[in-house]
One Martini backbone bead per residue (centre of mass of N, CA, C, O) as a GRO file, in nm:
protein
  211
    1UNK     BB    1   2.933  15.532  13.997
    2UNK     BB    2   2.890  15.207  14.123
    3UNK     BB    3   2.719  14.951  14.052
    4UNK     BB    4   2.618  14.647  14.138
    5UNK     BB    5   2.620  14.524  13.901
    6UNK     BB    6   2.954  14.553  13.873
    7UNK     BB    7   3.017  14.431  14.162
    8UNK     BB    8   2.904  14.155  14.043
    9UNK     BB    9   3.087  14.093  13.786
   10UNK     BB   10   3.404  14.145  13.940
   11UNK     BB   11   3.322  13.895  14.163
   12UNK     BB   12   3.278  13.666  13.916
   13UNK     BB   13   3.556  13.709  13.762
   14UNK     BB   14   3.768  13.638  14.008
   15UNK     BB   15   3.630  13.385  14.105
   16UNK     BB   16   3.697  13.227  13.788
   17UNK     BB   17   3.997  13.294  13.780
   18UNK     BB   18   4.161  13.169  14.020
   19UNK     BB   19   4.127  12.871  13.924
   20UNK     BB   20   4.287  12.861  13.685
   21UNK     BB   21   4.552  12.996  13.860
   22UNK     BB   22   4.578  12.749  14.020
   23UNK     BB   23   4.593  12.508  13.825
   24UNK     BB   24   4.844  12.602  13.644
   25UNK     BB   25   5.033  12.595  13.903
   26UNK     BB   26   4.981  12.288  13.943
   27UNK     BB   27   5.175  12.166  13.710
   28UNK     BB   28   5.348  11.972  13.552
   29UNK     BB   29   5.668  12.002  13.443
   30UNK     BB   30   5.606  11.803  13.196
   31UNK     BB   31   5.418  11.963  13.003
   32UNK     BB   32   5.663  12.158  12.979
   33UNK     BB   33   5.862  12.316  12.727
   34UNK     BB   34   6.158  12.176  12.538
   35UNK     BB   35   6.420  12.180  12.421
   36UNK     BB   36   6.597  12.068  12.130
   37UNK     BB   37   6.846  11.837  12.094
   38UNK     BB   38   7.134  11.814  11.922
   39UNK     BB   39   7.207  11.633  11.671
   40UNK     BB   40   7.422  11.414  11.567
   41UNK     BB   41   7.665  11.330  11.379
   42UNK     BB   42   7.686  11.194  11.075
   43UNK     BB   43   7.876  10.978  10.854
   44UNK     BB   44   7.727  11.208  10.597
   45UNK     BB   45   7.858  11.435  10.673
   46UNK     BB   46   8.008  11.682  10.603
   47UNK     BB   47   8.337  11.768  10.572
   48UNK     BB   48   8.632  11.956  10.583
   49UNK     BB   49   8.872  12.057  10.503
   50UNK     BB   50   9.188  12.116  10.451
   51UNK     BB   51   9.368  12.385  10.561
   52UNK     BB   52   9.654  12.302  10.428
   53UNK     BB   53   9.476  12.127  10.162
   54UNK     BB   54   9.216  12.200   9.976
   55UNK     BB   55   9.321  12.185   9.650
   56UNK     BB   56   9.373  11.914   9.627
   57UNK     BB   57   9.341  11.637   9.380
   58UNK     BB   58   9.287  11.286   9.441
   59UNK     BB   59   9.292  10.980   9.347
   60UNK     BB   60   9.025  10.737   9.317
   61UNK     BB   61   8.979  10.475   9.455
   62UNK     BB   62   8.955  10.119   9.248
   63UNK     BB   63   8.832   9.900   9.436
   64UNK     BB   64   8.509   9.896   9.353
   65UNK     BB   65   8.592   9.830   9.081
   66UNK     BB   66   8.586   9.623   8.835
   67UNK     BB   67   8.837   9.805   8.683
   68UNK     BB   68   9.100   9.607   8.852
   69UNK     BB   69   9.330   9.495   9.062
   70UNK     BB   70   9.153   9.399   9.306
   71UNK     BB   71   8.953   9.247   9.133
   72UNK     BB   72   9.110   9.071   8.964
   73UNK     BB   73   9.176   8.928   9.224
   74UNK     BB   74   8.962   8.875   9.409
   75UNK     BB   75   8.906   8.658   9.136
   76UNK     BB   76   9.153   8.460   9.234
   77UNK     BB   77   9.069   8.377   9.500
   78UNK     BB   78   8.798   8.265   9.454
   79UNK     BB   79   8.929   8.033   9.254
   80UNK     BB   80   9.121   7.920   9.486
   81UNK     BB   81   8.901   7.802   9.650
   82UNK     BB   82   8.695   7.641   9.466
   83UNK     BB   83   8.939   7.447   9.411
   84UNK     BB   84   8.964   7.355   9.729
   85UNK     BB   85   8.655   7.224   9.677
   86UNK     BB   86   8.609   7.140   9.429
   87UNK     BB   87   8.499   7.414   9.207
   88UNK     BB   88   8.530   7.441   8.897
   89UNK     BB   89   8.295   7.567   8.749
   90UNK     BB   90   8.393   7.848   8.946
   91UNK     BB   91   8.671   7.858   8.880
   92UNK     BB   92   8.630   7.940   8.594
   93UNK     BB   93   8.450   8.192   8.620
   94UNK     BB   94   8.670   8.367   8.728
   95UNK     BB   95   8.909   8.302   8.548
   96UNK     BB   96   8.758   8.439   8.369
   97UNK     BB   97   8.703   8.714   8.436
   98UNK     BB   98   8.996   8.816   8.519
   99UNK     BB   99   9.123   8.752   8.234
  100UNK     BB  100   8.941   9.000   8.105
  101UNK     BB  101   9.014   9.229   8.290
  102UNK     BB  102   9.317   9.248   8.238
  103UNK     BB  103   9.284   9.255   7.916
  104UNK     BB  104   9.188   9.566   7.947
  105UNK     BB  105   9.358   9.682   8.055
  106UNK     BB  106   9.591   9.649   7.897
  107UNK     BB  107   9.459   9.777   7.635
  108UNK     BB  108   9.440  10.074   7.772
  109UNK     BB  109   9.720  10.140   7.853
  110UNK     BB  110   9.834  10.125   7.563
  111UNK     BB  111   9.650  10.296   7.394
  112UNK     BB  112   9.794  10.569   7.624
  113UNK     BB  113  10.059  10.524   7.537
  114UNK     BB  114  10.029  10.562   7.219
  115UNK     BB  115   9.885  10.873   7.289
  116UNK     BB  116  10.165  10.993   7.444
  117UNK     BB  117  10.360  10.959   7.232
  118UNK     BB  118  10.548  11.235   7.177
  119UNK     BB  119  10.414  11.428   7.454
  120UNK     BB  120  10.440  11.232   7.749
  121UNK     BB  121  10.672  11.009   7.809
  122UNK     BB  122  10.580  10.979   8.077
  123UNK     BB  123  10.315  10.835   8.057
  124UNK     BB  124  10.382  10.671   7.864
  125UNK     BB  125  10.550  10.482   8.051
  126UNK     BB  126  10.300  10.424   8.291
  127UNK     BB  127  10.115  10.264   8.103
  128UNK     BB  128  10.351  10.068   7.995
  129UNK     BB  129  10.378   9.922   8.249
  130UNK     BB  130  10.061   9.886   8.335
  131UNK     BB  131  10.031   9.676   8.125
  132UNK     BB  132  10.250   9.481   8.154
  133UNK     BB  133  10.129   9.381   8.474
  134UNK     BB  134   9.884   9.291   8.343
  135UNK     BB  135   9.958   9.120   8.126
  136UNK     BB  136  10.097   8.898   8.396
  137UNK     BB  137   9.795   8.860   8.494
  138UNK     BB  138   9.654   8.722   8.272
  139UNK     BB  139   9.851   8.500   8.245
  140UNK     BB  140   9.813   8.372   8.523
  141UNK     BB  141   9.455   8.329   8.461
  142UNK     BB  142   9.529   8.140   8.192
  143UNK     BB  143   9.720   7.912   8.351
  144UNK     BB  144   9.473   7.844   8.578
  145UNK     BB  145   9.273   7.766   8.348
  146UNK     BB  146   9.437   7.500   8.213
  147UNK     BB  147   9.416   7.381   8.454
  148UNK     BB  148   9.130   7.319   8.526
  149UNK     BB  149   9.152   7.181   8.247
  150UNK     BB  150   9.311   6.938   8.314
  151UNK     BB  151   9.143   6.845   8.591
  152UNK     BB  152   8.928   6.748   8.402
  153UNK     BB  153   9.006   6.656   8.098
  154UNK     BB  154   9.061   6.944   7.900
  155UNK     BB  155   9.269   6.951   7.658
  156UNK     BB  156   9.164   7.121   7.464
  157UNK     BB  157   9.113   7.410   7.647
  158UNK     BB  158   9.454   7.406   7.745
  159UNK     BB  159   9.617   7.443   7.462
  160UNK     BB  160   9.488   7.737   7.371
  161UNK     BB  161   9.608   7.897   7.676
  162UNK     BB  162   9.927   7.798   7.631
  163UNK     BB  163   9.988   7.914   7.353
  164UNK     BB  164   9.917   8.205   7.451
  165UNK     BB  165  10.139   8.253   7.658
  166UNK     BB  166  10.344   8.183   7.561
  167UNK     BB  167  10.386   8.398   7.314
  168UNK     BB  168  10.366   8.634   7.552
  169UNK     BB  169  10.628   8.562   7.699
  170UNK     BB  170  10.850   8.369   7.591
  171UNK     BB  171  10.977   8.046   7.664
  172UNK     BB  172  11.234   8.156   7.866
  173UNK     BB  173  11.015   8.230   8.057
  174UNK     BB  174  10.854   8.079   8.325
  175UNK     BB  175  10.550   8.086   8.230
  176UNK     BB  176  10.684   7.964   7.937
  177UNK     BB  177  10.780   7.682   8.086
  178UNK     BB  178  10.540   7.603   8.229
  179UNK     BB  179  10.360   7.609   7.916
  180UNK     BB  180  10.519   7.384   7.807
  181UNK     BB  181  10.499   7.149   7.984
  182UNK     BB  182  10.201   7.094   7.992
  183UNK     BB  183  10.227   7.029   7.677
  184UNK     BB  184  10.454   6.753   7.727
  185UNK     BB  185  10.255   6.615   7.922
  186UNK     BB  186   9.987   6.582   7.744
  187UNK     BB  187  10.108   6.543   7.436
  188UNK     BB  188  10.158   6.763   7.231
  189UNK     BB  189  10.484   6.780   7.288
  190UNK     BB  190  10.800   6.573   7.242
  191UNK     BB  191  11.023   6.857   7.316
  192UNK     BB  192  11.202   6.944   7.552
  193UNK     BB  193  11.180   7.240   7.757
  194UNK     BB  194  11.484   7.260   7.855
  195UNK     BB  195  11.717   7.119   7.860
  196UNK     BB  196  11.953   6.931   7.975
  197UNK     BB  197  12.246   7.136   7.996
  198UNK     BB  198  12.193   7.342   7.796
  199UNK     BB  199  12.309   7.600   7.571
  200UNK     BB  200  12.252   7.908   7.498
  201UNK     BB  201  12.411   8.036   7.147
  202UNK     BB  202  12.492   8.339   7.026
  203UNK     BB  203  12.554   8.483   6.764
  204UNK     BB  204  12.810   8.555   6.554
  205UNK     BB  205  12.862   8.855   6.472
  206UNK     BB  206  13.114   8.934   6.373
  207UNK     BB  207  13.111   8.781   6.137
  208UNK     BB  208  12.835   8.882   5.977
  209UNK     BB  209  13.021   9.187   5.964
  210UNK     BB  210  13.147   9.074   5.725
  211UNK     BB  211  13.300   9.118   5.387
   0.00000   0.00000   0.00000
């Protein structure tokens, strides 16, 4: 038998129940817990690779390094502002860093040169064509570095690197005829070079190679 004291103990928890689950039953669904959702792809999340072509691995591009060619152009374009300026000091110092830049440029590609030579001739042919034309960027701004020290009034300064041009170019070559020129407008040399008219005549190699 179920005694009073049970039947009252179970009609006080039964009425202490149903409030608190009616309660419950009338939450806001606010409340209630919704799932995470998936955040988007970020910029720098891993890419998959080309599953046509997984394997190859491509030269890094050296644009954004200092020792290219991409650095010291755009340190030539800075230098040609700076002079469209008249802010010859600003354009002295790019055109010295560019000069720089071409300049080791063009040493390590020889020095590429001379270490492929006679192992694989592609490779040295490469880096040999590579040396030539920066070291053709190089004398560009060493040219435009003389012009600038000729605007300052500093034919000191650009005297010894019209004659570095000369040497590296050979007078014949248009850069080196421009080099020479400004030295001939300076007063530094007195003998106009290409003359007006003249014509460069090849040695008679025929009577020198006679006994």
């Amino acid at each position: 038998m179920i005694s009073a004291i049970t039947v009252r103990f179970f009609r006080h928890t039964c009425l202490t129940f149903l409030p608190v689950m009616a309660a419950f039953s009338f939450l806001p669904p606010g409340n209630a817990q919704t799932p995470t959702p998936n955040l988007p792809n970020t910029p720098n999340q891993a890419q998959p690779l080309d599953p046509s072509n997984p394997n190859v691995l491509r030269p890094t591009p050296q644009n954004n390094t200092l020792l290219s060619t991409a650095a010291g152009q755009r340190l030539m374009t800075e230098a040609s502002n700076a002079v469209a300026s008249q802010n010859y000091t600003l354009a002295t110092q790019k055109l010295q860093e560019a000069r720089e830049v071409f300049n080791q440029m063009s040493n390590f590609y020889q020095e590429l040169a001379a270490s492929f030579s006679g192992i694989d001739n592609r490779v040295a042919d490469s880096q040999r064509k590579k040396a030539l034309e920066t070291a053709q960027m190089r004398d560009d701004a060493t040219y435009q570095l003389a012009l600038v020290h000729r605007a300052q009034n500093r034919s000191e300064l650009a005297v010894p690197l019209l004659v570095q041009i000369i040497r590296s170019q050979n007078p014949t070559r248009d850069l080196g005829k421009k080099a020479y020129q400004q030295l001939f407008e300076l007063g530094f040399v007195d003998t106009p070079f290409p003359r007006t008219g003249a014509t460069t005549t090849p040695p008679n190699t025929s009577q020198s190679n006679q006994r």
